[in-house]
N, C-alpha and C positions, 0 to 999 in steps of 0.2 A: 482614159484615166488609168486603167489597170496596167496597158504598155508605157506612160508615165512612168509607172511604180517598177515595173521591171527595168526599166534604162537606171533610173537611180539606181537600183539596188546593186543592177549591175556594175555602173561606176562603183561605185562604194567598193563593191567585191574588187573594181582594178586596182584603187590605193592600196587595199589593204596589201594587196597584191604585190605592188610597186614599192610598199614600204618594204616587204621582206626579199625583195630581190635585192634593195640596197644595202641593208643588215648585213644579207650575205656577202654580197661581193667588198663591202668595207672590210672585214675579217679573211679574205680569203688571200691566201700565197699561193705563187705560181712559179714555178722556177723552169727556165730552158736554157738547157747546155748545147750548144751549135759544136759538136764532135767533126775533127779536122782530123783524116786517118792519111797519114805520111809514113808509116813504120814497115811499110812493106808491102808485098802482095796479100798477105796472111789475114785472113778475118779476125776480128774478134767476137769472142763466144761469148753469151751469156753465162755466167757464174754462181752467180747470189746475188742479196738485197735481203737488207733489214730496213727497216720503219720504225723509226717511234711515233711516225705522226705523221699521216699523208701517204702517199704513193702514186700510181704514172695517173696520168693524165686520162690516157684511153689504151689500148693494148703496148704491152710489156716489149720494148726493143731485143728483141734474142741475139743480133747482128750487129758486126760494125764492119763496113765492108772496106774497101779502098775509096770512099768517098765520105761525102758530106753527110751528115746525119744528125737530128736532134731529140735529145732526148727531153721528156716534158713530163714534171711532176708536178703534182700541187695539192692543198690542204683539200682532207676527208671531211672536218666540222668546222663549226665557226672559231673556233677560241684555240686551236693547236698548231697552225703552222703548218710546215712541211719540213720533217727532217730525217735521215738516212743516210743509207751509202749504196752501192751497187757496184759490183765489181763483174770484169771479163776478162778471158785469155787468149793466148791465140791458141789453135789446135793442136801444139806440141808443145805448149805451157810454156813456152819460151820467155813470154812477155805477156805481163799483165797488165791492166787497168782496172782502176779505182778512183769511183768521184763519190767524197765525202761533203755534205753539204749540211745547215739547219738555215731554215728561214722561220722563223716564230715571230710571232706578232709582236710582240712587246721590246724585244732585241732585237740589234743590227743580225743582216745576215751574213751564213759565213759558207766558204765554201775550199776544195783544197782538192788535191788529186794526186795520185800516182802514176806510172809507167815502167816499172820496175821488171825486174827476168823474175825476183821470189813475190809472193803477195804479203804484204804486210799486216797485223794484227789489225782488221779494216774496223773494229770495234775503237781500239786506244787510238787511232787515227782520228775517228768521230768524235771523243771522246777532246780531244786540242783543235779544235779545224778553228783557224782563226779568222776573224771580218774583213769581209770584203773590200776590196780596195775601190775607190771612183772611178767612174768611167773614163777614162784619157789618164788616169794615172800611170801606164805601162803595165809592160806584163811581169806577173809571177812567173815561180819558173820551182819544178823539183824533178826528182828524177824522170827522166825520159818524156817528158810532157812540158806544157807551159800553158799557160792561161791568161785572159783577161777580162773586166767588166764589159759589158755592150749597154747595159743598159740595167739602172738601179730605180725603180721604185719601190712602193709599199705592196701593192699588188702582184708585180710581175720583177723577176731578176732576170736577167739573160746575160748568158756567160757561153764565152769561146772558150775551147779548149782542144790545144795541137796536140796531136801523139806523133813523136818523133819514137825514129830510129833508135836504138842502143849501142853505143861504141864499138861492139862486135858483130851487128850486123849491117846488112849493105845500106847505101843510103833508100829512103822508099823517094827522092825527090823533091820533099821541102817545100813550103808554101812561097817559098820565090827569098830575091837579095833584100829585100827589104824588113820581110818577117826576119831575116839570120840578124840583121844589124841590131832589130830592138829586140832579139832575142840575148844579144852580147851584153847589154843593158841592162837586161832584165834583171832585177831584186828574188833573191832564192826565197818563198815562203817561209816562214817563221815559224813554222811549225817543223820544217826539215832541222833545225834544234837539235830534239829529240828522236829525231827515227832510228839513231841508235836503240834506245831504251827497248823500241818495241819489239825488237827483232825480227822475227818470221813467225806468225803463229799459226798458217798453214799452211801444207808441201804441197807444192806445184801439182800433182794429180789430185788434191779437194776441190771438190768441185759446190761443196756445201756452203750456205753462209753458215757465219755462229752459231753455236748453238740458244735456245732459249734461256738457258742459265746463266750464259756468259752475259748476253744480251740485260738482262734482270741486274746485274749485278754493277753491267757499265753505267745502267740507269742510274744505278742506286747511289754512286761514285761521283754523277757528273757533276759540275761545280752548280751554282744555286742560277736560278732563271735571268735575274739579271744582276751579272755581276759586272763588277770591275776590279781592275788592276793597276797595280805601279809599277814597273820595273824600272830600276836605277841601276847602268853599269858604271861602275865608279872605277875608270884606270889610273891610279895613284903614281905617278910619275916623281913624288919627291922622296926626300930620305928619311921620312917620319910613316909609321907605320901608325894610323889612328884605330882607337879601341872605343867598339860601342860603348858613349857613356850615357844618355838619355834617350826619350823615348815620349811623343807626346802625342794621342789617337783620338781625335774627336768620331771618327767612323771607322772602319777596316782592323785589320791586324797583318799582323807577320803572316806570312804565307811560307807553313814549315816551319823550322827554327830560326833565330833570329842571328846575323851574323858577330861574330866576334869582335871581328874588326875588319880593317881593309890596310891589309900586307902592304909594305911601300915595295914599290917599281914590280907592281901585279894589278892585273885586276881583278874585280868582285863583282858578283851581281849580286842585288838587294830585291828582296821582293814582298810586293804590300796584295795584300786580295779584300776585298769587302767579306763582311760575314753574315750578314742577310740579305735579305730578297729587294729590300727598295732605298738603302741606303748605298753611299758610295766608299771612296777611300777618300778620307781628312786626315793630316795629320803633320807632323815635323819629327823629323831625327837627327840627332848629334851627335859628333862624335871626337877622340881629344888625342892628343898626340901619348903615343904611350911612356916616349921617354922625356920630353920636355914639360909633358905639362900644358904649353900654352899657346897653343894652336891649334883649332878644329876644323870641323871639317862639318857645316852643319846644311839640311833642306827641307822644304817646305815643299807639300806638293796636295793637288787635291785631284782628286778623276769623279767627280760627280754623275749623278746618272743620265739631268734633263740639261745641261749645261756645260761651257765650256771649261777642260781641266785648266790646272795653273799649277806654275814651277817657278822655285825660286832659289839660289844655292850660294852658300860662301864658304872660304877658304880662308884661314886666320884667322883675324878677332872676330868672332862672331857676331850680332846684330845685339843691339841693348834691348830689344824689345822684340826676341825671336817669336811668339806667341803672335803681336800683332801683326810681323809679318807675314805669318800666314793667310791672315785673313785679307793681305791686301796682296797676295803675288800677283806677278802679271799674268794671263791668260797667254796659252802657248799657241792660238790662234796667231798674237801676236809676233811671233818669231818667225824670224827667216834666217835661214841657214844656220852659222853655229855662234854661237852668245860665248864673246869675250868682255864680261862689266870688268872696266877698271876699277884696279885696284881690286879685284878679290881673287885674287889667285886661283882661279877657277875656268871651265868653259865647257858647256854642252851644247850637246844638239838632239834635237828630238826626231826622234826615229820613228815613232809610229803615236797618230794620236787615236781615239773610238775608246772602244771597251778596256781596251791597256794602251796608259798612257807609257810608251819605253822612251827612254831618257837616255843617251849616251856622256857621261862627265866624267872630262880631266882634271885632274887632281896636277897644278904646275908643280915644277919646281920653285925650291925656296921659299915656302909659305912666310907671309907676314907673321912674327910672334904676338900675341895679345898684349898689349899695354894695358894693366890693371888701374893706374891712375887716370884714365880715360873713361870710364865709369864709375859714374856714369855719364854719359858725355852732356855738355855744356847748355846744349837745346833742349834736352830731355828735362834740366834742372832750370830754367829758364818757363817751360812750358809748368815744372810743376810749383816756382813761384807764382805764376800769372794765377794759377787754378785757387793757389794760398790765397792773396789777395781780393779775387773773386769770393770766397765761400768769407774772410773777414769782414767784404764790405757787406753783404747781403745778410751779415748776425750783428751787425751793429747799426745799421741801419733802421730807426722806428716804424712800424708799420701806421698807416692814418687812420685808425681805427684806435690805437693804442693812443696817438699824440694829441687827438682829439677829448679821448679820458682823461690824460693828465692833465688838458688845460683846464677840465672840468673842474679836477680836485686839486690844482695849483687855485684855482678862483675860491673854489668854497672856502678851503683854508686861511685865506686870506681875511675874508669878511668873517670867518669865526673867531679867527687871532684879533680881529679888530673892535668886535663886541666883546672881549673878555677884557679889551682894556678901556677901562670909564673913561679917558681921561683924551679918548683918542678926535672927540667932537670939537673939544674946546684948543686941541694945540692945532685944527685945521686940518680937513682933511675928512676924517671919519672911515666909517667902515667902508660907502661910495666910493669915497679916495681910495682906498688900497683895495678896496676890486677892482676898480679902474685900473689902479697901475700894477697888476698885476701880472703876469704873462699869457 
């Protein structure tokens, strides 16, 4: 009986056991970079690393030599992810590297890289790293490096990543003809944008990462946990320059100020960001021709958090019922390639879908002008007779409850009218008669 008692207890001790192994590994990120070293003979050194959350796997990579090597991070608790950067150089700083990365539980993960001769501000870098692309999508590509998914789940990411040679130095020999072809292919990350902005923000012999203050402060800056985005480039191709005239937000706002207009035969970029933590961007903007008057330029767009975004755009008369069209655009799941609808003088294509939905739209030449006698159009007044008629019949209509009362007091009145007249027995009939024939 007593070794009875210890087998249970023991079981019992294994669930309890077995439940928190599961806890743990639901909540936990893992992320492995499969480092491909092409750039030469030259090692590369270890440099710095910062964390906000997570760090290696098991001891710290110092090397990157002329071959293959993986680097392995992953989340410290249950509830943070794994996010950072890490950077290395080679021993006469000629060339560096930088793999910025966040994989947190609640957002997509994202990841980005450098290979540059200067090292870049590897904080403002982490600070834009944008979502990973799927697995077979192709590769990334930014300075001196290039990348691609291997493999995307919730648990574990794993990502290839080439360091090529730099223009001025020798070739290091290349992962063969077939890496070069889908390297010619390759889509520049999105983030290369801006590497202007960031310039250099430490000289080839720092060997330090960030400092704490810098670090503190990128925290304090970075956009909110999970956000979203819209970006609309709008290339206006006709001779009508349109000027912001509406503006309608069920979630998100302007990100920065809002634009003016959009210059004819230029383009504009537009851009939407969410402004808290669990909603997305909803909304529609319009816009009007600034010397005619009567042509715009209106879109509907929405990037929700658990669900797929949706895009919808015209060109000239705008929609009689812009409001309800937002709520029914089409899902940009459904698109393929680039969306010419007839008749709206318009055509996009969407560039990137996830956390930012980017949108690339033409603006044609010769916009249709608005015909104001067309509003409102013909269906809409059609649909708002049928609605008339409906709400008429259903107030004029007796309820059986009511038509049952009045036959009550159509009858009593009857036989009251018929007893106040004496005379009503003798001409035939009587008070019986006229309740009877009463209704």
């Amino acid at each position: 009986h007593r070794d009875r008692d210890e087998i249970l207890i023991h079981s019992a001790d294994q669930k309890v056991l077995s439940g928190r192994i599961h806890a743990s590994t639901m909540f936990s990120r893992r992320l492995t970079v499969n480092v491909e070293h092409f750039a030469g003979k030259t090692a590369f050194l270890f440099g710095g690393e910062w964390f906000e959350a997570g760090g290696w796997v098991e001891k710290r990579v110092d090397r990157i030599d002329d071959q293959h090597i993986s680097l392995d991070f992953e989340s410290k608790s249950s509830f943070a992810g794994v996010s950072g950067y890490v950077y290395y150089h080679t021993a006469d700083h000629a060339q560096t590297l930088v793999l910025a990365f966040s994989c947190p539980i609640m957002t997509p993960p994202c990841f980005t890289a450098r290979a540059a001769s200067t090292l870049p501000d590897c904080q403002a870098l982490w600070e834009r790293v944008p979502d990973l692309a799927r697995p077979g999508a192709g590769l990334r590509r930014a300075e001196g490096c290039a990348w691609e998914t291997l493999e995307l789940k919730d648990e574990h990411v794993v990502m290839r990543c080439v360091i090529q040679p730099l223009s001025d130095q020798s070739p290091g020999g290349g992962p063969g003809e077939e890496f070069g072809n889908r390297l010619a292919k390759a889509r520049w990350c999105r983030s290369t944008l801006s590497d202007a902005q960031i310039g250099i923000a430490f000289p080839p012999n720092d060997r330090t990462a960030a400092s704490s203050s810098s670090a503190t402060e990128a925290v304090a800056t970075r956009p909110a946990l999970v956000e979203r985005r819209v970006v609309l480039e709008v290339d206006n191709r006709s001779d009508e320059t349109f000027v912001l005239d509406g503006e309608w937000m069920e979630s998100g706002q302007w990100s920065g100020r809002p634009p003016f207009g959009l210059t004819k035969k230029s383009a504009t970029k537009v851009e939407l960001a969410s402004e808290d933590f669990f909603r997305g961007v909803f909304g529609l903007v319009w816009f009007v021709g600034e010397s005619s008057l009567d042509v715009y330029f209106s879109a509907a767009f929405c990037n929700p958090l658990s669900e797929s975004a949706t895009f919808n755009a015209w060109v000239g008369p705008p929609p009689a019922e812009l409001l309800q069209e937002m709520h029914c655009a089409p899902s940009v799941s459904s698109y393929q390639g680039v969306q010419v609808p007839a008749g709206r003088g318009v055509a996009w294509n969407v560039i990137e879908k996830g956390s930012t939905l980017h949108v690339r739209i033409v603006i044609l030449e010769d916009p249709a002008p608005m015909d104001i006698t067309a509003y409102p159009p013909q269906a809409l007044l059609d649909e708002l007779k049928k609605m008339e008629i409906q709400q008429e019949t259903e107030t004029v209509a007796p309820r059986p409850k009511a038509k049952a009362a009045s036959k009550r007091a159509s009858t009593a009145s009857a036989a009251a009218a018929a007893a106040s007249l004496g005379a009503g027995e003798r001409e035939g009939g009587g008070a019986a008669s006229v309740a009877a024939a009463a209704p």
